[in-house]
Each structure stands twice: as C-alpha cells, then as structure tokens.
VEXBA-231735 format. One record per residue (C-alpha): y negated, z, x negated. Coordinates in steps of 0.001 Angstrom, whole numbers, padded with zeros to 6 digits, always signed. Each point is the difference from the previous one (the first is absolute). Example, Ala and Ser with C-alpha at 12.3 -4.5 7.8 and 13.67 -1.06 7.14 Angstrom:
% residues 2
+004500+007800-012300;-003440-000660-001370;
//
This chain:
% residues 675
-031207+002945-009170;+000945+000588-003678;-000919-002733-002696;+003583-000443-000566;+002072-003022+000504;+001346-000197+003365;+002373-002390+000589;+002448-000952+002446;+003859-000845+000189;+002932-000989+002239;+003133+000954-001392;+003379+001183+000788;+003048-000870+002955;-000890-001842+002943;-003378-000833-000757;+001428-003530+000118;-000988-002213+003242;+003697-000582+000594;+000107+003438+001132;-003147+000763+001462;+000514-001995+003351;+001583+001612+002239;-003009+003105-000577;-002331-002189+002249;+000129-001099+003693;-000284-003498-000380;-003662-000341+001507;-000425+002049-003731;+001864-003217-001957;-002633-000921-002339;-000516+003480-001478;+004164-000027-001093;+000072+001070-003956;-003660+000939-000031;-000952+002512-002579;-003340+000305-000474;-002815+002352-001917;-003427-001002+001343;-003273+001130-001374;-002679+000639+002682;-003685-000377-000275;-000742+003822+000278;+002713+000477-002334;+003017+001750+002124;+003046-001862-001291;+002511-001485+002816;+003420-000191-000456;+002681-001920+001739;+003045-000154-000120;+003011-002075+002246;+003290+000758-002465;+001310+002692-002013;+002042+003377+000631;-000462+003668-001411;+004018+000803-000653;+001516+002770-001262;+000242-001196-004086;-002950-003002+000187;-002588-002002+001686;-001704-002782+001027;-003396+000198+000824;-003420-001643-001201;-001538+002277-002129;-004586+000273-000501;+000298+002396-003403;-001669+000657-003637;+001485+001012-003266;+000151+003036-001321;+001445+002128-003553;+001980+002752+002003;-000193+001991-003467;-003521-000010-000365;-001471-000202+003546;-000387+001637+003408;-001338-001113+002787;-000919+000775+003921;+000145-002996+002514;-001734+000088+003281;-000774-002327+002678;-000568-000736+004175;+002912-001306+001001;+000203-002302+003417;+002990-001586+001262;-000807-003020+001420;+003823-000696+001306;+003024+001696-000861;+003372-001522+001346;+000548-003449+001516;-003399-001319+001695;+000676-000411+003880;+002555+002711-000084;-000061+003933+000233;+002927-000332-002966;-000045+001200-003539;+002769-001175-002186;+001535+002636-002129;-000607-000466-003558;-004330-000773+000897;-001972+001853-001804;-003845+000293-001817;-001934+002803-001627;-001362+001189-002968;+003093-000454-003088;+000336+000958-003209;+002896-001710-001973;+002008-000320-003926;+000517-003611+000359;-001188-003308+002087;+002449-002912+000335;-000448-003184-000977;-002314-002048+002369;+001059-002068+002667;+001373-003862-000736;-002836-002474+000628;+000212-002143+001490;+002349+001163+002620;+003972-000932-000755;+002108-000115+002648;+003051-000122-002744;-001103+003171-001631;-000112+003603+001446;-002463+002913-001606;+001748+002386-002178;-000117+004041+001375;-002516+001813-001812;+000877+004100-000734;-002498+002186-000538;-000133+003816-000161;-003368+000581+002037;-002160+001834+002248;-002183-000624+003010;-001951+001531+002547;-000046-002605+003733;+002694-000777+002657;+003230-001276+000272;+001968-001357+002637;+003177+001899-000503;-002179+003562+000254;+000823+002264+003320;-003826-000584+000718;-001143-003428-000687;-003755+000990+000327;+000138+003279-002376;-000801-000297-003458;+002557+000833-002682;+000724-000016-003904;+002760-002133-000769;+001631+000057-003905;+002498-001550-001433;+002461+001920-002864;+002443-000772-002580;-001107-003607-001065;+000978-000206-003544;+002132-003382+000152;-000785-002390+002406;+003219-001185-000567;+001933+003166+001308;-001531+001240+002554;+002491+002454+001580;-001318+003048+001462;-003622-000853-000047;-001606+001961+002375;-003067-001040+002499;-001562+003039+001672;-002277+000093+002765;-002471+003178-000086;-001175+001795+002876;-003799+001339-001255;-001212+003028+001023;-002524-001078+001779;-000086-002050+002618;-001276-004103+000123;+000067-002526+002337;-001109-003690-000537;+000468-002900+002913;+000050-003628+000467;-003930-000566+000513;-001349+003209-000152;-002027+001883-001555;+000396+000244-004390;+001466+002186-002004;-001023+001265-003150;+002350+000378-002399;+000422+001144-003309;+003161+000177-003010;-000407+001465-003367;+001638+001146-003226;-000733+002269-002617;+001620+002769-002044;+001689+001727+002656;+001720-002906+001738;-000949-002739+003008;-002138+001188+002403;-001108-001311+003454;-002850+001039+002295;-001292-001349+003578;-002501-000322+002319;+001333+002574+003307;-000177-000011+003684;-003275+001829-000196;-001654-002320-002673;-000183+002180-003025;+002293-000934-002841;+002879+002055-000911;+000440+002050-002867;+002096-002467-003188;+003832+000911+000960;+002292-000306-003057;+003054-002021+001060;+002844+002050-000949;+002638-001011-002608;-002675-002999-001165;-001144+001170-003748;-002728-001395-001995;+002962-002231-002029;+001621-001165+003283;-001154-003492-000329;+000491-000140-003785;+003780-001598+000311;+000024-003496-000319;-003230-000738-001577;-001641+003083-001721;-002592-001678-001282;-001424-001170+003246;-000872+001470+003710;-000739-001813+002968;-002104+000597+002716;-001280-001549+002999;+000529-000817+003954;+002776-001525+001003;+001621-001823+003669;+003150-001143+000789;+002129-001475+002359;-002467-000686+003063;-003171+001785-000459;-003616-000890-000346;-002259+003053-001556;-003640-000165-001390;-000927+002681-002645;-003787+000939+000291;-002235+002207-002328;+002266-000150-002956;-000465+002641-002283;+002477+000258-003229;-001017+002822-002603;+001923-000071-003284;-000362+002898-002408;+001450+000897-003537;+003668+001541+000183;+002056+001833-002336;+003921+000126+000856;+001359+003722+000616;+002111+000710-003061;+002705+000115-000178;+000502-002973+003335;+001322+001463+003761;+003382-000604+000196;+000713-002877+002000;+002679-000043+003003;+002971-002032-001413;+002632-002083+002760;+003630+000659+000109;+002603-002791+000179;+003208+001652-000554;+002152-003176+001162;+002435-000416-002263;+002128+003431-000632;+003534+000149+001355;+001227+000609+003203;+002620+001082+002271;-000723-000130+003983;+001848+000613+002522;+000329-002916+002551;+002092+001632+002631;-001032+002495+002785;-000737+003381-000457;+001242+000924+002915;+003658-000841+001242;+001245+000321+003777;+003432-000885-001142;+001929+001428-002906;+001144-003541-001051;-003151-000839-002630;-000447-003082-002160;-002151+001833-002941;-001791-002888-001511;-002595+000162-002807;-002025-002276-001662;-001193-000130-003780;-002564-002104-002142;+002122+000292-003245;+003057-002081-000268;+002972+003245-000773;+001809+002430+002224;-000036+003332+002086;+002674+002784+000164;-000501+001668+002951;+001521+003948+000935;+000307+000727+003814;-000562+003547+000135;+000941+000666-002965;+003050-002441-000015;+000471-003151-001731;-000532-002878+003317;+000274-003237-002776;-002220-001975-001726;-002374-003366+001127;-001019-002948-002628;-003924-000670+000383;-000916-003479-000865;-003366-001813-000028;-001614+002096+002435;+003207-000582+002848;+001092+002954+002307;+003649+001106-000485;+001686+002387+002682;+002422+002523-000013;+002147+001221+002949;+000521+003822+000238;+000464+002403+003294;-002889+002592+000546;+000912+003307+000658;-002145+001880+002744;-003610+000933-001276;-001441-000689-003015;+002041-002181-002669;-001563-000116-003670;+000405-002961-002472;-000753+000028-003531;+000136-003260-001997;-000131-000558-002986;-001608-003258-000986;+000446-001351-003501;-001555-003239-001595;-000568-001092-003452;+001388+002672-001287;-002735+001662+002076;+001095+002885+003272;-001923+000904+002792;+001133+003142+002322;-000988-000130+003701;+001085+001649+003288;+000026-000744+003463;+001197+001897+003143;+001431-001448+002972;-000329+002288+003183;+003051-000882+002653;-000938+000443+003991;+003017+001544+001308;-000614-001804+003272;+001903-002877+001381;-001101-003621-001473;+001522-002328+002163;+000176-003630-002133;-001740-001135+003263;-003570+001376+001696;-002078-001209+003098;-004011+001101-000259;-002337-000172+002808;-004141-000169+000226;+000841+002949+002583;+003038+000764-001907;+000954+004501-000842;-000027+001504-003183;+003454+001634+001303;+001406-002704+002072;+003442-001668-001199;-001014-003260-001044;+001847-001770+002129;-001603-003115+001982;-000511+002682+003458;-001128+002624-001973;-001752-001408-002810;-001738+001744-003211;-003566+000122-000805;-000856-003095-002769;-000699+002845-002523;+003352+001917+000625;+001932-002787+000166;-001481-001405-003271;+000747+003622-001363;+003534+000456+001220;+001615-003497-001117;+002347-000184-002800;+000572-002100-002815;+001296-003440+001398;-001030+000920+003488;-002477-001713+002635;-002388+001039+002244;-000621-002001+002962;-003263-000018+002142;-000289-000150+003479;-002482-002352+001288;-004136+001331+000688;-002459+001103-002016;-000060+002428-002926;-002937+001866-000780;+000928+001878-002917;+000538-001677-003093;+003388-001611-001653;-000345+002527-002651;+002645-000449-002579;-000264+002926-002878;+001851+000227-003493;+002668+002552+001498;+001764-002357+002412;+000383-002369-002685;+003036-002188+001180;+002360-001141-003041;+001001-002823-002542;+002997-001560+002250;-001077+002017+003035;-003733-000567+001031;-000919+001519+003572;-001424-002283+002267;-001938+000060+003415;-000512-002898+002195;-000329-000546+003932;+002962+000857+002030;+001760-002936+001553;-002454-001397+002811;-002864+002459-000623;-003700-001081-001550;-001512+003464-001584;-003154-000652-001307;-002067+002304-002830;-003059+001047+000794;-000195+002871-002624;+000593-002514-003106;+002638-000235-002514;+000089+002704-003209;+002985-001048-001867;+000003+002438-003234;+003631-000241-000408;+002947-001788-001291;+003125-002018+001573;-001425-000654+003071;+000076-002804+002296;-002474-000373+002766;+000765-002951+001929;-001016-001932+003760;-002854+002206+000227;-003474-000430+001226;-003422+001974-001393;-003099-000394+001063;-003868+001783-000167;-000004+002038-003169;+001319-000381-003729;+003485-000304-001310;+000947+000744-003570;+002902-000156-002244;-000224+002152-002859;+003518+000304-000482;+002965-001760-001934;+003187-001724+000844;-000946-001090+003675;+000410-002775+002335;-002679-000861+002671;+001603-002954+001946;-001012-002039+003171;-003288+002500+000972;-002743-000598+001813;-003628+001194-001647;-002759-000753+002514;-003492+001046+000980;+000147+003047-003184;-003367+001521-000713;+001198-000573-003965;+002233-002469-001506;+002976-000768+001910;+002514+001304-002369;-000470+001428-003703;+001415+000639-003007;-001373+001718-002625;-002554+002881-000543;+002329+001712-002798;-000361+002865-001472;-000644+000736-002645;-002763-002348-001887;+001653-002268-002499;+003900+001260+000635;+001975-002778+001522;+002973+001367+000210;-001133+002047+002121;-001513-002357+002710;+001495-001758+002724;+002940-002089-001056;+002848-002138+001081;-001589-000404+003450;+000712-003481+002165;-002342-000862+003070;+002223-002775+001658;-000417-002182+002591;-003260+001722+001591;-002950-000676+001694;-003624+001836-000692;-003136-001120+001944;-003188+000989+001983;-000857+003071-002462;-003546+000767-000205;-001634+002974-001877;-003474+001906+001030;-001381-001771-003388;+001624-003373+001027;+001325-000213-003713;+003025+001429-000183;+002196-000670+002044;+002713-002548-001065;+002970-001460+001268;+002606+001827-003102;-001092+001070-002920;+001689+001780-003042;-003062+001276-002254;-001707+003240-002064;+003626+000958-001476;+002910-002341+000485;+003217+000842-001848;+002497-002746-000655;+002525-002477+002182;-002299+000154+003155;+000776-003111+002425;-001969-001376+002783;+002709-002986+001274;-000498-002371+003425;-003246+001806+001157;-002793-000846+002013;-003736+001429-000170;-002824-001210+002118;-003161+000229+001743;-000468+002770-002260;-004022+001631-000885;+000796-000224-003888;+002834-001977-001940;+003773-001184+001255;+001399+001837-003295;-001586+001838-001912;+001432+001345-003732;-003142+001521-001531;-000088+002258-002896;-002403+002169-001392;-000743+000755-003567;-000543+003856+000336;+003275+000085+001439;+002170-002342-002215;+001970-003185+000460;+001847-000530+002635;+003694-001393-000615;+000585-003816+001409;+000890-000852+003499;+001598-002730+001805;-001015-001646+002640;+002533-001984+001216;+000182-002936+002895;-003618+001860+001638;-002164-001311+002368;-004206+000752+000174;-002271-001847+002033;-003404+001040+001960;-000559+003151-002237;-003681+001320-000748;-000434-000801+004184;+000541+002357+002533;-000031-000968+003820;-000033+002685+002609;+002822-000193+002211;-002071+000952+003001;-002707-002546-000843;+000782-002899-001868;-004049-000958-000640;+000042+003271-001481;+000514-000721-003911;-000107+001709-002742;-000251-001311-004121;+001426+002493-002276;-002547+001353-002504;+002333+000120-003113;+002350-002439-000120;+002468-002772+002091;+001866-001624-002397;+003600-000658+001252;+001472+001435-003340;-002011+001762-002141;+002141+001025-002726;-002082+002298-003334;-002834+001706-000751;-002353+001639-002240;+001191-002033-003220;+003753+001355+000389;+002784-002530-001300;+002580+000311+002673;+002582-002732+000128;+000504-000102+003268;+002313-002719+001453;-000743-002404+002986;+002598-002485+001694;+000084-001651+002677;-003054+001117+001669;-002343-001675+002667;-003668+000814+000384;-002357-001826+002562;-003525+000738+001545;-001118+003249-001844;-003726+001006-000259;+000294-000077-003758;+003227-001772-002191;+003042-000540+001069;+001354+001535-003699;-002646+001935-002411;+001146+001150-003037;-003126+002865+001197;+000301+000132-004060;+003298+000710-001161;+000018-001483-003597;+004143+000803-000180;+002673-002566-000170;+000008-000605+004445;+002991-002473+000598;-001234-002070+003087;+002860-002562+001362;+000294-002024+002650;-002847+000964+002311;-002192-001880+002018;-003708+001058+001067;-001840-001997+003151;-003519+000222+000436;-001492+003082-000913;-003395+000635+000125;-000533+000200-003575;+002794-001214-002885;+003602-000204+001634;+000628+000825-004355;-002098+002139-001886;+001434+001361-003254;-002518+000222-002624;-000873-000322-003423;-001233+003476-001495;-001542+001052-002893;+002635+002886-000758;+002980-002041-000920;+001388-003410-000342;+001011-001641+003180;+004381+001154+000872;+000572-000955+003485;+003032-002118+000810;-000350-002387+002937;+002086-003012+001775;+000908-001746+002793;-003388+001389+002074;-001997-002229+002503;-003230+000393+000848;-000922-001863+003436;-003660-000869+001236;-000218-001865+003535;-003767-000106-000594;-002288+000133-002899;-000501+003339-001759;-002512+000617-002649;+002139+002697-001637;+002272-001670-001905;+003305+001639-000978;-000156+002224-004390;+003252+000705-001460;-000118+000630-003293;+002990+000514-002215;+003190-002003-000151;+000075-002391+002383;+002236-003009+000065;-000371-003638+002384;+002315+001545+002458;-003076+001842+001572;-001948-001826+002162;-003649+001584+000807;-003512-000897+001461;-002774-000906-002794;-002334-001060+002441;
//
C-alpha cells in the first residue's frame, strides 16, 4: 500500500443511528449506526458500514481515502475486493441506495457528530464522483458497474445533477462470500479509467468511462482529489493487496469541457388544463399561467374573450366546439411582457351522454348504459365535461388511466365512482395524469397508484395490499419546475395499508415526493401496517424543492411493519423507514403544515422532520409510543432553527429511551417525553 496517509471518514445523510435501525433484523441490534474502517494484521483494510445512501445529487457513506493535488498527480488504484455481506444480515434483501467500491470524489463532507446526537441529523454531502463496485438499484445486483456523478458545482442547487450507472464492456460478477475480485480505477490525461479482474481470471484491458475527463473531479475543490474505498448503507467489504500508483500529471490544455445541468424553472408559461379531446361540443377551455396578467384567446381565427390569470389560479372560458379540430391562440401578456401559444381541441362527433356505465367485461361499442355497459377505458374516454362514469361492481384489470386529454373543467370536473350498490375493485392501479377529476368510493389494490396531475379530488378510497405506496403524488416533470408538478390535489377521507415492495422500503401508506407542485392536501386519512412510512413528503436535491403540503386531521400507526394477511407470524420490518409522518429530506426547507394529526406504534417516529430545515407548522398533534421519538425535528447545521409548534402531546405508557427533539420555536403549550 502507498506511503500516503490513509484515513478514514463517515460523513453525509443518514449516517446518523436514528436512521440506521430499521437496516437490521433485530437479532443485528448492536451493530445499528456502525461505521467502521478496520486495519487487519496482513494489511487488507475492512470496511463496514450500517447507514448511509448513494442518491442521485449526494451521499452518505464511510469513506477509507488519501489526498491527492488533482493538478499535479495521477494515479492507478487496485485491490481484491471481498464482500463479506451486502444487504440486511439474515435476509436475501438489499436496500436500494447500498453500495461499496472503489470511488474517486471533488469533495468529502464533514465527519460524523461524536458522540452520537439524537437532536441533530447529518447534513447531505454532494459530490461529483466516480466508482467502479455494486449498487443496489442496478438491473444486476452482482455485476460490476461505473457509477459517476455530474454537474456538482453548488451544493446548494443541485437541480439536474445527474447519477449514471455504466454498463462495462466486459463482463464482472462479485457475490456475498465468494470468491475476490480484483479491481482497479485510475486517472490520467485522457480521463477516468477502470479495469477488472474477468470471468476467466485475466484482467481486462483499462476502459475509459465515457463523458468522465481528466478535470471531472476538479469542481468543488480543485486543489484536492480524493480517493479511496468506500460502503454504504448495509455492506461489509474487505479490500486486500492494495496497490495505489501515483504518477506526475500535466492537465490537457486547454481543460475538457465539462457537462453543465439545466434548470430552466422559472420562464413563463401558458398550459392548457382542459382536455384535448372533447366528446361534447359544450367545452370549458381553462388555462393556467405562472405570471400574474391575461390571455386573449382567437377560436379559429375568431375572437372567443379573454381570461384574468392570477397567482398561478386556472380561469375557464365557455365556448361550443365545432366538429374536428378547433385551434386557440392566446395571447398571454404580463409585465409588460407577451407570450403566444396554441392549443387544439379535437371534438368526437359521437354521442356523450352526461351519464356512462363501465364494466370489467364491459364493450368498446356498447351504449353505456347499466345492461350494456362500456369498457373502463371507453367510458373514461367518452365522458364529457361535468359528466360521471359509474362502475359496475368486479374486478378491473386494466388500469384507471386518466390522461391530459380528458381533462374535466374548472366548474365541471368529471367524476367516476361505484354505481349505486356495486363494489368494483382496481386491480390494474390508478394513473391519474389529468385535471378536474374526481375519483371517489373506490377500492385499489396489488400494484401502484399515482397522481401526477392537478386540480383533483381522491375521496373515500380504499389503497390496500399495493406492491408500491398506496397512493402518490408527485414525480414531476421537469427537474426544478413547480409549476409544472402535481398541484391542487386533495386525498380525503381515505384509507392506505398492507403495501409491501420487493425491497421492503418503499412502500408507504401516501406519499407526495420527488416533484410536488403547490396546494396538495391529504385531509381525514388513514395509513397503516405499511413496509415503509404512513406519509411520506420527501424531496430530493437533484430534483428541487418540493412546494408545502398539508396534512390535515391524518391518522398513522403500525408503519415500518408489515403482517401477512395469510400468516400473521409472518412479519416483516421495513428496511428504510416507518415513521408515521415523515415529512423532508435531503436538506430541503419545505414548510409543510401539520394539524391535527395522530401517530401511534411506528417502527421509527411518530413525526421526523427526516431533515427538513424549512419553517414546518406542527399543531395540535399527538404521537403514542413509537418505537423511537414520537417528535423528532432537529437542529441542523445549515440554518437557524424556523419550525412553529403548539398544542402537541407526546404520550409514553412505558419508558422509552428516545426521548422526544424539537428544535425551533416551541412554546409551554407542547407537552413531550424527555425521558
């Protein structure tokens, strides 16, 4: 091994022991929060690690690396690599976001808090990088691949930032307790370059990793490079035979370009919030803008009127369709600003009846009448604005799938719901990329249901038994634009519970995360018995803040602990989470409101700030024996403390050793457990 100075370093997200728990089956307890570089006496180097994620835009990770002067020196690592346990011990499971391998990196965060603070929750730690070793979100958990990271230049703004997993061209398998690997990753004047031992144990010829120049890691701190092993998450990997080469280096001149991130999120905007498509000439066209002015809008040439736009509100106007395609050009103006776009609006000449009947055996061409009903699709296709579809009871297969061109309208949403006396149930899950809907009384069950939509109502519906989170907003498109995410959605008055994922991380009760647009509402819901959390409102940096959400009169209790239905002795801890309401993440401020809330008996807390530094407004809930804190919301090194909470009770009928954190302002009218 090179004279250098190794050292070692736990840094980043989740590296914390509040988090690391529910990684480990409990016979596993006393290795919760370990991170841990051992030494051994023929001079391999172990690592451990029980914490951490590899995201998109940052890690966490424990880190075994030297120093070096990226503008001066090269080098070529190589080493044996043996994993010794990969995934939770006991289990055949491996959490997404595990990782370990060979890493080059700009920047190493600042080391983990010791002692331990329960109060205090590591910062995320973003890194443009590149390694060569598994991880758990790959197709092929056993083949070896080049991961890098792009576009770090802030780690304030991370929008866009890209994390790429590289197929080599050669193939290289490593398992749990077989046989080593050896491994190497190197730099020089051409770029970052990997190499590895194959299936017939020669090695293979240094690959340069596309699209990773010599400068790549030369971002945040040009003045230093670091390189090393690394494990995170759940993984235990000795390095053997450690052989690091550094030579002299002189930069190509003039540098490789470097590949830049886009965050266009702020130019203006005109969409069109209505359907597309119109089975009845009577049309509510309603747009939406993100600058406070108006549109003028020509129907086929003709002047139809004009709408006011105001903060980000819909407006509607009522005009008649004419058979076939109907063009509309608006003109938007703003601070003495204009914007010209145009939509067309297609009218189905067929009948649209304000009244349709669908069947799971239901005919494309039937009459949508309760004895001859429509299939779900053409029913959902064939509704008007203001009109209902009605299900007939059984199961449907295919999915509730709900696309931008049978947008409902402002004052005339379409709606579908059982018909009177029936129980449909969804088998096919719930795809609700629309607007002015209302889905109500209706029952989904074994796969994933998402609302990427705006303007919608989800009311009194069953989510149950979902091989993903029960029901979800969020996943907007694109990075950073939240205007253009999922908005103005309310989730009343429903139940979500029994979801489990193949990873058995997952799957939550609701969620609204990764891209959440303004005035979303979850109001009177329940979520249990859930794999992962109750709610869940995560962000993620590469993706942008996420706009507030209210949760409002919610129930979550027994999440993080799955039971099978079939066999009750048959139970299941989730491996990322089980807080009731977990409501950040990744260093995001998100004021996110809370009122009225209950959360009892989850795996983790009953309400984790998951680190959200924003102003949260938490009132009036009350949070019974969790496993961990019934209130975590913790200090953080990235701002001053903002939260506002009163009137919450935290409730212990036996002694806990996690007593409750809230940091911020808090007045006598909370009551919580110290311990």
């Amino acid at each position: 091994m090179s004279k250098r100075n190794w050292q070692s370093r736990v840094f980043g997200q989740s590296t914390d022991l509040n988090f690391t728990s529910t990684l480990l089956l409990p016979a596993y307890a006393g290795k919760i929060g370990l991170h841990e570089a051992r030494v051994n006496g023929d001079g391999s180097v172990t690592l451990e690690s029980r914490g951490g994620k590899i995201t998109g835009g940052h890690d966490g990770l424990l880190y075994y690396y030297v120093e070096l002067d990226p503008r001066r020196e090269s080098f070529v690592l190589t080493a044996d690599v043996f994993v010794e346990n990969y995934g939770r011990e006991g289990t055949s499971d491996t959490p997404q976001q595990c990782g370990f391998g060979l890493m080059a990196r700009d920047t190493v965060g600042p080391a983990r808090r010791e002692p331990y603070d329960p109060s205090f929750q590591e910062i995320p730690a973003p890194s443009n990088m590149v390694y060569l070793g598994l991880f758990a979100g790959n197709r092929d958990e056993n083949a070896l691949r080049v991961t890098r990271r792009r576009g770090v230049y802030d780690p304030g703004e991370l929008v866009g930032v890209t994390l790429d997993h590289l197929d080599l061209p050669f193939e290289t398998r490593i398992v749990t307790g077989g046989k080593g690997v050896r491994m190497t990753l190197g730099r020089d004047e051409k770029g970052f370059f990997a190499a590895a031992e194959t299936a017939d144990g020669a090695m293979s010829a240094p690959w340069y990793i596309p699209d990773c120049p010599p400068n790549l890691l030369e971002q945040q701190d040009p003045e230093r490079l670091y390189i090393g092993f690394f494990a995170s998450r759940n993984a235990q990997v000795r390095f053997a035979h450690i052989d690091l080469q550094v030579t002299d280096y002189t930069a190509p001149d003039p540098a490789p370009a470097l590949w830049v991130p886009v965050n266009d999120n702020v130019k203006p905007t005109l969409y069109l919030r209505s359907g597309t498509k119109a089975p009845a000439p009577d049309y509510a066209l309603t747009l939406q803008g993100n600058e406070d002015g108006q549109a003028d809008i020509l129907m086929n040439g003709v002047p139809a009127g004009t709408v006011a736009l105001k903060g980000e509100r819909p407006a509607a106007l009522a005009v008649t369709l004419k058979p076939g395609d109907n063009r509309f050009d608006c003109l938007y103006r703003f601070k003495g600003r204009s914007l010209r776009e145009s939509f067309t609006v297609s009218l189905d000449k067929q009948a649209s009846p304000s009244e349709l009947y669908a069947a799971p055996q239901g005919r494309e061409d039937a009459q949508g009448t309760p004895d001859q009903p429509l299939s779900l699709q053409a029913a959902l296709r064939r509704i008007g604005q203001g009109g209902t579809v009605y299900l007939m009871g059984g199961d449907y297969r295919e999915a509730l799938a709900l696309e931008p061109e049978q947008a409902g309208g402002l004052e005339r949403p379409k709606t579908v719901r059982p018909a009177a006396g029936e129980k449909p149930r969804i088998l096919g899950g719930l795809a609700l990329n629309s607007c002015f809907w209302r889905v109500l009384d209706l029952t989904f069950t074994k796969t994933r249901n998402l609302i990427t939509g705006s303007f919608n109502l989800v009311e009194n519906c069953v989510f149950h038994d979902c091989e993903e989170t029960g029901l979800m907003i969020g996943r907007g498109q694109p990075a950073g634009f939240n205007f253009a995410w999922p908005s103005h959605n309310t989730v009343r008055r429903c139940e979500s519970y029994g979801n489990i994922d193949p990873k058995h991380m997952n799957a939550d009760g609701f969620a609204a995360k990764v891209g959440v647009g303004p005035g979303n509402v979850f109001e009177g819901c329940v979520s249990h018995d859930n794999v992962d959390d109750g709610y869940d409102l995560y962000n993620k940096v590469e993706s942008g803040k996420s706009s507030p959400v209210v949760l409002r009169g919610c129930v979550a209790f027994r999440n993080g602990i799955w039971t099978d239905p079939a066999d009750q002795e048959h139970v299941i801890l989730g491996g990322g989470g089980g807080n009731g309401f977990k409501v950040g993440g990744e260093g995001l401020p998100v004021g996110h409101v809370l009122e009225n809330c209950v959360a009892f008996r989850n795996l983790m807390a009953g309400f984790s700030d998951n680190f959200n530094p924003g102003k949260l407004r938490v009132t009036g809930c009350v949070s019974v024996d969790n496993e961990q804190q019934n209130f975590i919301f913790r200090d953080n090194p990235l701002t001053a403390p903002a939260g506002v909470y009163r009137d919450n009770i935290s409730v212990r009928t036996a002694p806990s050793d996690w007593p409750d954190a809230i940091t911020g302002d808090v007045d006598g009218s909370n009551r919580l457990w110290r311990g």
